[in-house]
BAMAR-309947 format. One record per residue (C-alpha): residue in one letter; residue number from 1; z negated, y negated, x. Coordinates in nm, 3 decimals. Each point is the difference from the previous one (the first is absolute). Layout:
 r   k      pz      py      px
 A NUM       Z       Y       X
...
// end
This chain:
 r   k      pz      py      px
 X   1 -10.226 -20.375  13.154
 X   2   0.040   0.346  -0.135
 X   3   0.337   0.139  -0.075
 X   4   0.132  -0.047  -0.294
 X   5   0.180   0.323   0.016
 X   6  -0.379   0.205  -0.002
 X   7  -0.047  -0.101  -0.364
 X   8   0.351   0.155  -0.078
 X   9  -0.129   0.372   0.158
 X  10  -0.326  -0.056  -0.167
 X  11   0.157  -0.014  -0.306
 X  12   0.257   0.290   0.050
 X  13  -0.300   0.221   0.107
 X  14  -0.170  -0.106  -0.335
 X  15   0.285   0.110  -0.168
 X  16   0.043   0.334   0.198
 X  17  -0.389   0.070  -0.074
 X  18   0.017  -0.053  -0.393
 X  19   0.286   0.200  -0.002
 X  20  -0.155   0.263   0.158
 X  21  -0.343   0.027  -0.250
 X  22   0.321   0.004  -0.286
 X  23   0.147   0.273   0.136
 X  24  -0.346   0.203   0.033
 X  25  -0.097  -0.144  -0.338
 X  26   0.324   0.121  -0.143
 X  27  -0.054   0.328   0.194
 X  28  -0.333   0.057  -0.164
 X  29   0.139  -0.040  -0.358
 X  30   0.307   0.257   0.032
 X  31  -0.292   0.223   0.094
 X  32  -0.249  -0.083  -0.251
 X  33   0.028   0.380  -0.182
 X  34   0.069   0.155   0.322
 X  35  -0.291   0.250   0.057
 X  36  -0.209  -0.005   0.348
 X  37   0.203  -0.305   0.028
 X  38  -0.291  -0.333   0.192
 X  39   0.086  -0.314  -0.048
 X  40   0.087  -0.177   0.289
 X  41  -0.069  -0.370   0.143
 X  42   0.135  -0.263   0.230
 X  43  -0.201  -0.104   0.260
 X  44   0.099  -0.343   0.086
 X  45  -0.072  -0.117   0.320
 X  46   0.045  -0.405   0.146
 X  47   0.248   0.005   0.302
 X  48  -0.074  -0.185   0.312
 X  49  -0.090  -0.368   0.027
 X  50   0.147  -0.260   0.195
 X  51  -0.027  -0.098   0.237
 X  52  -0.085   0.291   0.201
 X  53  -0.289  -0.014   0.315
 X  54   0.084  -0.091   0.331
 X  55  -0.039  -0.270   0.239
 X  56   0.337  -0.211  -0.121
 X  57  -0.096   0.043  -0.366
 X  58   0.108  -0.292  -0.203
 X  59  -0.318  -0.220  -0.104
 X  60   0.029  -0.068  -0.361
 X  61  -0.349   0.001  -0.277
 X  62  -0.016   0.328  -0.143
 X  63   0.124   0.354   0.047
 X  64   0.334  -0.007  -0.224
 X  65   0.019   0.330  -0.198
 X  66   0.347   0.144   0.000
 X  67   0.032   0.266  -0.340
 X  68  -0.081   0.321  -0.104
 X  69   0.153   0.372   0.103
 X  70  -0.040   0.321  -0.153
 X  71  -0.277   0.198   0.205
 X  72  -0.001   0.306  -0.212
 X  73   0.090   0.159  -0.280
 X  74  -0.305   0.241  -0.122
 X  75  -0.128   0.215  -0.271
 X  76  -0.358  -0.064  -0.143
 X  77  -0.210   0.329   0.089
 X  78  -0.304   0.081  -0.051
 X  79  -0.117   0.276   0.290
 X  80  -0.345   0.080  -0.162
 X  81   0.116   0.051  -0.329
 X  82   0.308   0.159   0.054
 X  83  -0.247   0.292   0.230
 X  84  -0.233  -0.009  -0.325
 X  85   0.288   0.091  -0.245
 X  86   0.095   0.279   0.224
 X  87  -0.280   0.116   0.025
 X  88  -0.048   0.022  -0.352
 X  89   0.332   0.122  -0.057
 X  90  -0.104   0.319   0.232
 X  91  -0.293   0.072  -0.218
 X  92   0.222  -0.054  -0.346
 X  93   0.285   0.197   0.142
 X  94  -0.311   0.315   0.082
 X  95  -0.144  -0.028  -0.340
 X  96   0.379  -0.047  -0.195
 X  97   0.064   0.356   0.153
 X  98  -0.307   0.141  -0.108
 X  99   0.013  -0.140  -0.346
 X 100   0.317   0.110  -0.034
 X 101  -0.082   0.381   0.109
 X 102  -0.308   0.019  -0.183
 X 103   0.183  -0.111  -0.350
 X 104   0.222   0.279   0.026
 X 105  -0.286   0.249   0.060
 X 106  -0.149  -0.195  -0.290
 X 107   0.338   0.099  -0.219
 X 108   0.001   0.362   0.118
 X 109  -0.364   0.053  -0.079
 X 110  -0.034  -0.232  -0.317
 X 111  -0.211   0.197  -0.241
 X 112  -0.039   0.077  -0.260
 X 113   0.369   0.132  -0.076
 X 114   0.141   0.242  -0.213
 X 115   0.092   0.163   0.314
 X 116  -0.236  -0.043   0.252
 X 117  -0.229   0.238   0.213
 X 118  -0.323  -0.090  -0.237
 X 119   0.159   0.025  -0.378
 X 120   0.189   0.356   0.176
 X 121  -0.415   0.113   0.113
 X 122  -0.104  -0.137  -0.349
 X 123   0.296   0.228  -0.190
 X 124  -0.066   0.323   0.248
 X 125  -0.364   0.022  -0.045
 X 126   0.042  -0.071  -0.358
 X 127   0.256   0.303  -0.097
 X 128  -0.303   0.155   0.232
 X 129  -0.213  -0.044  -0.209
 X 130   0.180   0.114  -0.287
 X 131   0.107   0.310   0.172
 X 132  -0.405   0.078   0.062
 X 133  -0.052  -0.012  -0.401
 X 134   0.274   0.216  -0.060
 X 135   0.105   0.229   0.330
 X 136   0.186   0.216  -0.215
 X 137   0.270  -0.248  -0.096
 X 138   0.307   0.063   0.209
 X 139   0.133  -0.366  -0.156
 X 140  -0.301  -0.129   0.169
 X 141  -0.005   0.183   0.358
 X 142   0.366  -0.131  -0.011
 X 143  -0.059  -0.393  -0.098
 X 144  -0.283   0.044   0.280
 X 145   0.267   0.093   0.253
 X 146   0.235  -0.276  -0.081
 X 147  -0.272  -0.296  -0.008
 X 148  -0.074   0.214   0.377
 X 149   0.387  -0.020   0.078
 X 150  -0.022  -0.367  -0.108
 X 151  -0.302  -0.057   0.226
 X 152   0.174   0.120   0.311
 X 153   0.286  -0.185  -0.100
 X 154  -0.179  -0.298  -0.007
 X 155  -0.146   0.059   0.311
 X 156   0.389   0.032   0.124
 X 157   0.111  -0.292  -0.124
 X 158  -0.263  -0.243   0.115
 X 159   0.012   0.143   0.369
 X 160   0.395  -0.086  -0.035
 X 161  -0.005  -0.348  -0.101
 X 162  -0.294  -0.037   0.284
 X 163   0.198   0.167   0.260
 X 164   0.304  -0.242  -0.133
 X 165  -0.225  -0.309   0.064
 X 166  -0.083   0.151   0.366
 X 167   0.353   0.042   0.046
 X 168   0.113  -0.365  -0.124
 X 169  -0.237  -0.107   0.264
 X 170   0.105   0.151   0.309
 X 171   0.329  -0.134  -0.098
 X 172  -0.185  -0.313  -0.031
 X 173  -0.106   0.019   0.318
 X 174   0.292   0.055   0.161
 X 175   0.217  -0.254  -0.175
 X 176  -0.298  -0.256   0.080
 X 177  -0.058   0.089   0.391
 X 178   0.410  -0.094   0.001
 X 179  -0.076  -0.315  -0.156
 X 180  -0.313  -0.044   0.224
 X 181   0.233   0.037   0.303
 X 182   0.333  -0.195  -0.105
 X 183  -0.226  -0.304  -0.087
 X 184  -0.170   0.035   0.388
 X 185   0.397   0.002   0.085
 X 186   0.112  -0.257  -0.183
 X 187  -0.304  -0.254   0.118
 X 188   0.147   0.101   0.372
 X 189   0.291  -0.092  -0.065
 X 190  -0.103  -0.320  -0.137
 X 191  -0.230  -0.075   0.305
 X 192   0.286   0.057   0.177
 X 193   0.225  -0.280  -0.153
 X 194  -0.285  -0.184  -0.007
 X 195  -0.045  -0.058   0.342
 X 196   0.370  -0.058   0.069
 X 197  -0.028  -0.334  -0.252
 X 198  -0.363  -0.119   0.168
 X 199   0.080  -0.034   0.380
 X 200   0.293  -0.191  -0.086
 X 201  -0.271  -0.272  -0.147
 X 202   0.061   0.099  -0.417
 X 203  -0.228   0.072  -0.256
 X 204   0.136   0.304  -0.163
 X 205  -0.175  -0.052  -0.340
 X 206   0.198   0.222  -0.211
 X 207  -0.023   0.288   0.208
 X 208  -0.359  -0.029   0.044
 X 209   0.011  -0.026  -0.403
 X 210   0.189   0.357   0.001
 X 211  -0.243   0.129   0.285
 X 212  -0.292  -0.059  -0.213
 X 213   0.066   0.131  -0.339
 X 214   0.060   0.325   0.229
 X 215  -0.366  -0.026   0.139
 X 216  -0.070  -0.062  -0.329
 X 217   0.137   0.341  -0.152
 X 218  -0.149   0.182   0.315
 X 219  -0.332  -0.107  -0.074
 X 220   0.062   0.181  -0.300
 X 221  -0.017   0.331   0.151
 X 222  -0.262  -0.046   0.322
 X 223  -0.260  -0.258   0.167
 X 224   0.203  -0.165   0.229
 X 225  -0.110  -0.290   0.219
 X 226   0.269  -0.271   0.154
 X 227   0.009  -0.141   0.281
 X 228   0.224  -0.328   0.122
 X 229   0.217   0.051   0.335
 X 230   0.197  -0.284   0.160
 X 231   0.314  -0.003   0.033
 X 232   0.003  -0.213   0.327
 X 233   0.331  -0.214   0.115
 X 234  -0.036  -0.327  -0.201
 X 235  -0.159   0.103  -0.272
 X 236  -0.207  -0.270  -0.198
 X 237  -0.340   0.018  -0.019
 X 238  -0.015   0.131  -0.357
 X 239   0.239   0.219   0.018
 X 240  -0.143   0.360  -0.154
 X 241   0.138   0.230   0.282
 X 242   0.000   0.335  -0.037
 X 243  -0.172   0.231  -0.216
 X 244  -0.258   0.273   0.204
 X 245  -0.138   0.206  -0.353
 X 246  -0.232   0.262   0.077
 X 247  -0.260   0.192  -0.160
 X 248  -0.337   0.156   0.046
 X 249  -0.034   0.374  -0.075
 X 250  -0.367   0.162   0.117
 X 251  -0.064  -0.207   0.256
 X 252   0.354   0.027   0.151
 X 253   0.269  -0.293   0.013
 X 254   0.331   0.109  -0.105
 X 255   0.310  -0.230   0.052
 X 256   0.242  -0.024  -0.274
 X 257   0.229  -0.271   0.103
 X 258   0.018  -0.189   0.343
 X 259   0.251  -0.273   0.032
 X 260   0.350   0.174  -0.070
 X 261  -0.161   0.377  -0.028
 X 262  -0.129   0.164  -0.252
 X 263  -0.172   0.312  -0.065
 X 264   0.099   0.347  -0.183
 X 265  -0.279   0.194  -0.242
 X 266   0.064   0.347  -0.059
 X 267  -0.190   0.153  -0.289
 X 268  -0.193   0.338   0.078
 X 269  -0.118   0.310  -0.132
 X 270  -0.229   0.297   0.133
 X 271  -0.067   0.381  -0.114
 X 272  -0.382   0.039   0.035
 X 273  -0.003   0.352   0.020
 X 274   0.216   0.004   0.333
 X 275  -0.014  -0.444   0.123
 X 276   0.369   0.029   0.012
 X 277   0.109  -0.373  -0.028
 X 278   0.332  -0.116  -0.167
 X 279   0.205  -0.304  -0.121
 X 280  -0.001   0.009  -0.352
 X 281   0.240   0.181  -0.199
 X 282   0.050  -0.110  -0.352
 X 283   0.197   0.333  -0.128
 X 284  -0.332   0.247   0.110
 X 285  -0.276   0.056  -0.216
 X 286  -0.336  -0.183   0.042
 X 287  -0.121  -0.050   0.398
 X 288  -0.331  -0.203   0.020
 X 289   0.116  -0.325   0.173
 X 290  -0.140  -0.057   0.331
 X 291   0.085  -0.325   0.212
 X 292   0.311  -0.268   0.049
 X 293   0.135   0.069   0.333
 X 294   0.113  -0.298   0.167
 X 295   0.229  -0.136   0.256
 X 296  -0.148  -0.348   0.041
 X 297   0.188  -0.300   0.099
 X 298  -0.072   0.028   0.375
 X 299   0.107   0.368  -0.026
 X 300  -0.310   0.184   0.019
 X 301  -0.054   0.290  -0.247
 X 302  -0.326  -0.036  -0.191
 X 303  -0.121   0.138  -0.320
 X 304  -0.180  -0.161  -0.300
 X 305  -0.209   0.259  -0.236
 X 306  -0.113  -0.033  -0.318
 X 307  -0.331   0.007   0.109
 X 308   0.002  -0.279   0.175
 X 309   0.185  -0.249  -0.193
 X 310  -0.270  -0.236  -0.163
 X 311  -0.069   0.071  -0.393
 X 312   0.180  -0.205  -0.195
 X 313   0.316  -0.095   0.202
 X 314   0.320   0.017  -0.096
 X 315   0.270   0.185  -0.181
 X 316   0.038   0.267   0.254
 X 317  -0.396   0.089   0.001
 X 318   0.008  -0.009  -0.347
 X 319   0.301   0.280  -0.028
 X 320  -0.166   0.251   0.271
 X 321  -0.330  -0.001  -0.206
 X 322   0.141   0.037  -0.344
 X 323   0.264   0.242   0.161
 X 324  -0.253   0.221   0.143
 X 325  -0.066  -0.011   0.437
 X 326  -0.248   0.190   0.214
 X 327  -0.238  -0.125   0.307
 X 328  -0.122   0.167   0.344
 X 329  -0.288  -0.001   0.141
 X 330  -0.125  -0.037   0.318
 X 331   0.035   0.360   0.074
 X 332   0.344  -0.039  -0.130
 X 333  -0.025   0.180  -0.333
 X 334   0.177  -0.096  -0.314
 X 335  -0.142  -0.087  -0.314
 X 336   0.070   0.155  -0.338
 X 337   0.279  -0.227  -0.143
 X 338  -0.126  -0.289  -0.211
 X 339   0.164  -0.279  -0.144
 X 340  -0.037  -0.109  -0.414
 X 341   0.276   0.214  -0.158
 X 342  -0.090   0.323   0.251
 X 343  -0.344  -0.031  -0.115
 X 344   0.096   0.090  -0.359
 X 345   0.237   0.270   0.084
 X 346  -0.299   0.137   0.219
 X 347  -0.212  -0.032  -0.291
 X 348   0.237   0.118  -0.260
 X 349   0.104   0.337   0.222
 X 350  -0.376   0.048   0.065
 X 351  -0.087  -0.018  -0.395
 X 352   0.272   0.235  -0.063
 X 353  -0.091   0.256   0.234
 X 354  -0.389  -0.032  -0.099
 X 355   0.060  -0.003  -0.413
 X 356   0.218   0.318   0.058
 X 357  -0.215   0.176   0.259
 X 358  -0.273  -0.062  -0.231
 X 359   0.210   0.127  -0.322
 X 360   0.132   0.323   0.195
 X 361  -0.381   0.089   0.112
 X 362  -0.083  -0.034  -0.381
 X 363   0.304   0.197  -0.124
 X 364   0.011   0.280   0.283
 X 365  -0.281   0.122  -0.168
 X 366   0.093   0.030  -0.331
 X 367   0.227   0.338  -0.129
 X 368   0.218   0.030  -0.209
 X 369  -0.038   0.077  -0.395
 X 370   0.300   0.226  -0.010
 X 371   0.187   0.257   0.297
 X 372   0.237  -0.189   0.187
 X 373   0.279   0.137   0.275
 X 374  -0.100   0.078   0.328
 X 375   0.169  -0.238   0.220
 X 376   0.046   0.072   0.378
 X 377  -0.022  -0.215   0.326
 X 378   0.323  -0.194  -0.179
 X 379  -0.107  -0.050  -0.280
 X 380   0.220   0.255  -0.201
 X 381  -0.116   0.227  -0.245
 X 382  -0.068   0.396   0.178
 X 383   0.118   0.300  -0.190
 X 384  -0.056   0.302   0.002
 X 385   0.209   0.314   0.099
 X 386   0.110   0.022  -0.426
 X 387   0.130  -0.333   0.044
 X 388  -0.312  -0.151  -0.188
 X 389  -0.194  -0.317   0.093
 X 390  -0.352   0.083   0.135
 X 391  -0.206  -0.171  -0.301
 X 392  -0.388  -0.106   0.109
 X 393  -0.252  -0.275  -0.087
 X 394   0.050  -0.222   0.313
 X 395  -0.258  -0.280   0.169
 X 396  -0.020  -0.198   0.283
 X 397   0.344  -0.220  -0.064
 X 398   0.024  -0.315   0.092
 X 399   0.112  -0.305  -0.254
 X 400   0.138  -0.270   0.241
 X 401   0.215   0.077   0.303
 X 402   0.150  -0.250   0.244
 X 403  -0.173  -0.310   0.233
 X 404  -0.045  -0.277  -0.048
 X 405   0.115  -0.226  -0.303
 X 406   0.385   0.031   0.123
 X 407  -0.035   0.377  -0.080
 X 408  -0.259   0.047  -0.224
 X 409   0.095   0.231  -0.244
 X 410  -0.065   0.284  -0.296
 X 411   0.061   0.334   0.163
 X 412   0.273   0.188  -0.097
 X 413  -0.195   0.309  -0.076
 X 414  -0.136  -0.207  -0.326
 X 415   0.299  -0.163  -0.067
 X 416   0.198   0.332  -0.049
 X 417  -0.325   0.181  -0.199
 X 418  -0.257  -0.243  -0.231
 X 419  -0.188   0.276  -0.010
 X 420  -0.113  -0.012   0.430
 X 421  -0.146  -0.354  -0.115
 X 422  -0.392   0.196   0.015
 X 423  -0.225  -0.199  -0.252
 X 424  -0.207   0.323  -0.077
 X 425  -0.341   0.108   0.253
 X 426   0.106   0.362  -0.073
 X 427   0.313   0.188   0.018
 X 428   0.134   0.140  -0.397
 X 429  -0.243  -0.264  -0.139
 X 430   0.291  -0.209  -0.220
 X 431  -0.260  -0.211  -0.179
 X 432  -0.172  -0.091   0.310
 X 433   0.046  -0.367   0.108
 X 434  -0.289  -0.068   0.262
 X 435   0.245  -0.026   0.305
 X 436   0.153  -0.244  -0.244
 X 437  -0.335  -0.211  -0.068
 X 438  -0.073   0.026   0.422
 X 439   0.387  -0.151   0.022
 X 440  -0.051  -0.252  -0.209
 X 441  -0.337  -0.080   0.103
 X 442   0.187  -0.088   0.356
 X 443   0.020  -0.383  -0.228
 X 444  -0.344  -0.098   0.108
 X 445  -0.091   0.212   0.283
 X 446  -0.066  -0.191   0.372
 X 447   0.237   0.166   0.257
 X 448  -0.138  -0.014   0.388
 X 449   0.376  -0.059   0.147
 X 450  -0.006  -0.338  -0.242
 X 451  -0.277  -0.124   0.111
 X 452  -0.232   0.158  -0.287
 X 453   0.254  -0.170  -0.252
 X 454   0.157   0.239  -0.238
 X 455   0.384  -0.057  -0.040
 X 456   0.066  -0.220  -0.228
 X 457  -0.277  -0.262   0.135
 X 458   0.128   0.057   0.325
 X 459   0.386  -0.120  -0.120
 X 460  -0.197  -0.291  -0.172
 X 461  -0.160  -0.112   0.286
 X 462   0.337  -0.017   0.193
 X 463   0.113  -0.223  -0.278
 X 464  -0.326  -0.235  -0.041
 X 465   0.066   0.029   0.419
 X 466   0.379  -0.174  -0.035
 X 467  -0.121  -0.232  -0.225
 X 468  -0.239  -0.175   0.207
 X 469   0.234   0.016   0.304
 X 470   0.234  -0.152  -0.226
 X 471  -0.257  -0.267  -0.103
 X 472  -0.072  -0.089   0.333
 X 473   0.345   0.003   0.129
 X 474   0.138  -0.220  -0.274
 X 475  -0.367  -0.255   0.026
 X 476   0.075  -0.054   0.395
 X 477   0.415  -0.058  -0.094
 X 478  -0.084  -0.246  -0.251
 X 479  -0.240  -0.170   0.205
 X 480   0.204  -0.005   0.300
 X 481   0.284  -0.117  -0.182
 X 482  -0.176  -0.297  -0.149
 X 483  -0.078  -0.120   0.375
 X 484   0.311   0.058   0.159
 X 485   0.159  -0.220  -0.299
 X 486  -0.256  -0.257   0.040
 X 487   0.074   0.058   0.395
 X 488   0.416  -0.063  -0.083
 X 489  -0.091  -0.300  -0.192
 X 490  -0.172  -0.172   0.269
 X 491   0.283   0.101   0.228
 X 492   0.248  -0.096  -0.243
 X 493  -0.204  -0.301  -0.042
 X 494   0.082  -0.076   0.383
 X 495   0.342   0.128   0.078
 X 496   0.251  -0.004  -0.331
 X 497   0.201  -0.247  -0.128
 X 498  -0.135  -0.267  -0.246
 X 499   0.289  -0.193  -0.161
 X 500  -0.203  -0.268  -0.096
 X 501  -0.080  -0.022   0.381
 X 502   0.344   0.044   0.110
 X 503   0.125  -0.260  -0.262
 X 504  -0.248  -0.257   0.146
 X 505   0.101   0.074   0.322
 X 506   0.380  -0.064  -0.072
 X 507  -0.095  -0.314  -0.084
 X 508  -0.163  -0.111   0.250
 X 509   0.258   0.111   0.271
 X 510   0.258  -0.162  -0.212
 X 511  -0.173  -0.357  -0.026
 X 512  -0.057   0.030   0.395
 X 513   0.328   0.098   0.041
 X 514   0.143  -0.257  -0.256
 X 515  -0.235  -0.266   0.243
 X 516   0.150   0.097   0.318
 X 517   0.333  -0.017  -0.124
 X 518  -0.118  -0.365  -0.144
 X 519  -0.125  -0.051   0.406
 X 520   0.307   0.092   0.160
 X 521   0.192  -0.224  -0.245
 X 522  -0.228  -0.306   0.149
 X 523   0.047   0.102   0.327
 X 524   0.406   0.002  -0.109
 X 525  -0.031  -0.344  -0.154
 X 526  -0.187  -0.139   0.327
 X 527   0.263   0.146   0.240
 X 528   0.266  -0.124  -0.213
 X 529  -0.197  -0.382   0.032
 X 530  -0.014   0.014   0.402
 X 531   0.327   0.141   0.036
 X 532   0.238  -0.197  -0.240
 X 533  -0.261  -0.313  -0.068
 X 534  -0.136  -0.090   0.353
 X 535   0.159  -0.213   0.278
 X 536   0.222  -0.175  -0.239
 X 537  -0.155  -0.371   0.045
 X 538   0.259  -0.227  -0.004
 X 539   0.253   0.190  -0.181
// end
């Protein structure tokens, strides 16, 4: 005969498991709203049945089972999604940046405006063309130069809110590359703790919880790839270990965490002209970026360029190209910066120094209607030894001065005397507007430096070019961000809390728990019967 006192334990370890799924069940409610949070399971396991083996075994018919014990308490995972959500995440967080960069070139460039680069070319050409009909109208050589001075302003002002953008971005960079490495810390750190909890037996779930919406922001910014370490000691077969993250970057692996140590990325820039390489430095003015230098979690010192990131990866990628970065060859020569917003201050310098190169060739050769001062190497009227100015018809003066659209400008020379505007083919000739027609004939004409494009279509075709890389950018966002939802979904699907769920499962361990109590009650009741109602024959 059995002990009586086994069904007593049996129940009390009934008890002690029910209680256990409460708690967990309870646990998984209070964290219903709690974001990253998994929902987490008991994984009841029998205990031990009697009797046990060996040779002086009792014989009794059947293998009595003796109750139920907690094995583990352990979040609901899914490995293969959570890698395809990160991986999606890496390709969202690229194409985020990129949107995002692209719709503020979009606002600086949104034509047409009242004061934009193409209605400034429509109004200059325009008073152009009304100087040509009537060259002898001062009002009109002066309306001509202030449409020019608006041009150049133009020209100013767009190059500023570009060069704005560029600077916003290194900024960007840096603030990100510090985000970049206190997340690589922070998952260290965790690993760390981590560890400490496993070889003691323990399922950390809440820290792996916190570790994971870190990876999870990581994969924001680069294409990482995990890998599980043990822990050793007595740690339980499913416990998650360590996190090893580490990523891929031309061929070359580079390690960004490993077990409690983590890895530090410097962002990088280079002068062309001389190779000089230096960490970035938010407070100069533009530097092509070149490369992350990094001190990788085993401490070796490797480097990551832009070049050999993979397309389409991450925040950081996306930054350095819209930023603007350069590449060496094999021979260990630089590129001409690229990147999306240094394109379009390449392109808007170059049309500014090819419109007024072309303008200047046009007006050097025109002369002036009326004598002018002679103006020395200064640019200050000469006199003579009476104290007079030197009057003479003058040529060969130049219209624009400055580089580039940051310094494009009306020179002084015109500013100070309407009359050195030339719009006439021969000096003293006031009613002679064919330098004027040839100026404003500058509208239409192709211009080799722009590709055969005269101005204006050139400045258009930047536009049209923004627009599709904003359509693109903005296609690939939308699209990515549709699967990385449906992605969440099916992990959320998986791993978050269902009240409904929980609410059954509440139930459930109550009843069992409201039965074991019900068992141990019995077992009470048939103790109480031996002890107090047996051996009393007679009495």
């Amino acid at each position: 005969m059995g002990s009586t006192f086994m069904g007593l334990e049996t129940s009390k370890r009934g008890l002690s498991a029910q209680q256990s799924g409460l708690y967990t069940t309870g646990h998984n409610i209070s964290n219903a709203n709690t974001i990253g949070y998994s929902r987490q399971t008991v994984n009841l396991k029998p205990t031990n049945g009697f009797p046990g083996a060996g040779m002086n075994a009792p014989q009794i018919p059947g293998y009595l089972g003796t109750g139920a014990t907690p094995g583990s308490i352990q979040r609901v995972r899914d490995q293969f999604v959570d890698n395809q959500f990160r991986q999606e995440t890496t390709k969202l967080g690229y194409w985020g940046s990129r949107t995002e960069a692209i719709g503020q070139l979009e606002g600086i460039l949104n034509e047409p405006k009242a004061y934009g680069i193409d209605t400034a070319f429509n109004d200059f050409f325009k008073a152009l063309q009304d100087l040509s009909t009537s060259p002898e109208n001062s009002a009109a050589r002066q309306v001509a130069i202030e449409k020019a001075k608006t041009l150049a302003e133009s020209f100013n002002y767009t190059n500023k809110q570009l060069t704005e953008v560029q600077e916003n971005l290194k900024n960007q960079i840096n603030v990100e590359t510090k985000n970049v490495n206190s997340i690589l810390k922070q998952i260290a750190q965790l690993n760390e703790q981590i560890s400490t909890v496993e070889i003691n037996g323990s399922l950390p779930n809440d820290l792996y919880d916190e570790r994971d919406i870190l990876v999870d922001q990581l994969s924001q910014y680069l294409p990482i790839k995990i890998e599980k370490v043990g822990s050793g000691g007595n740690a339980k077969d499913i416990a998650e270990g360590s996190y090893k993250i580490t990523m891929d970057v031309g061929g070359t692996t580079i390690s960004l965490v490993d077990k409690n140590k983590a890895a530090v990325l410097t962002p990088q820039t280079v002068d062309p002209t001389t190779g000089a390489v230096s960490d970035f430095d938010a407070s100069t003015d533009f530097t092509a970026f070149h490369q992350f230098k990094v001190k990788d979690a085993t401490g070796a010192d490797q480097v990551m360029d832009v070049n050999s990131m993979v397309q389409g990866t991450g925040i950081l990628k996306s930054l350095t190209e819209s930023y603007g970065y350069v590449t060496k060859d094999a021979a260990g020569n630089f590129s001409q910066p690229t990147g999306v917003i240094q394109d379009k201050i390449a392109e808007l310098d170059k049309l500014a120094d090819e419109f007024a190169k072309a303008f200047n060739e046009v007006h050097k050769k025109g002369h002036t209607s009326v004598k002018v001062p002679e103006l020395d190497v200064n640019g200050n009227p000469v006199k003579d030894a009476n104290g007079d100015f030197n009057m003479d018809y003058a040529t060969g003066i130049e219209f624009f001065k400055g580089q580039g659209a940051a310094g494009m400008k009306v020179s002084d020379e015109i500013l100070k005397d309407f009359n050195r505007f030339t719009v006439s083919d021969t000096e003293g000739e006031v009613g002679n507007g064919k330098i004027a027609i040839a100026l404003s004939n500058l509208k239409t004409q192709s211009l080799l430096g722009l590709n055969n494009a005269s101005a204006q279509t050139f400045y258009q075709g930047m536009i049209g070019d923004v627009g599709v890389l904003g359509e693109q950018a903005t296609r690939i966002f939308k699209n990515s961000s549709t699967l990385q939802l449906s992605i969440s979904n099916n992990r959320a699907s998986v791993s978050s809390v269902s009240l409904d769920e929980e609410m059954t499962n509440m139930i459930m361990y109550q009843q069992a728990y409201n039965a074991s109590a019900r068992m141990l009650t019995v077992m009470d009741e048939t103790l109480e019967k031996i002890i107090n109602g047996m051996g009393r024959v007679g009495l």
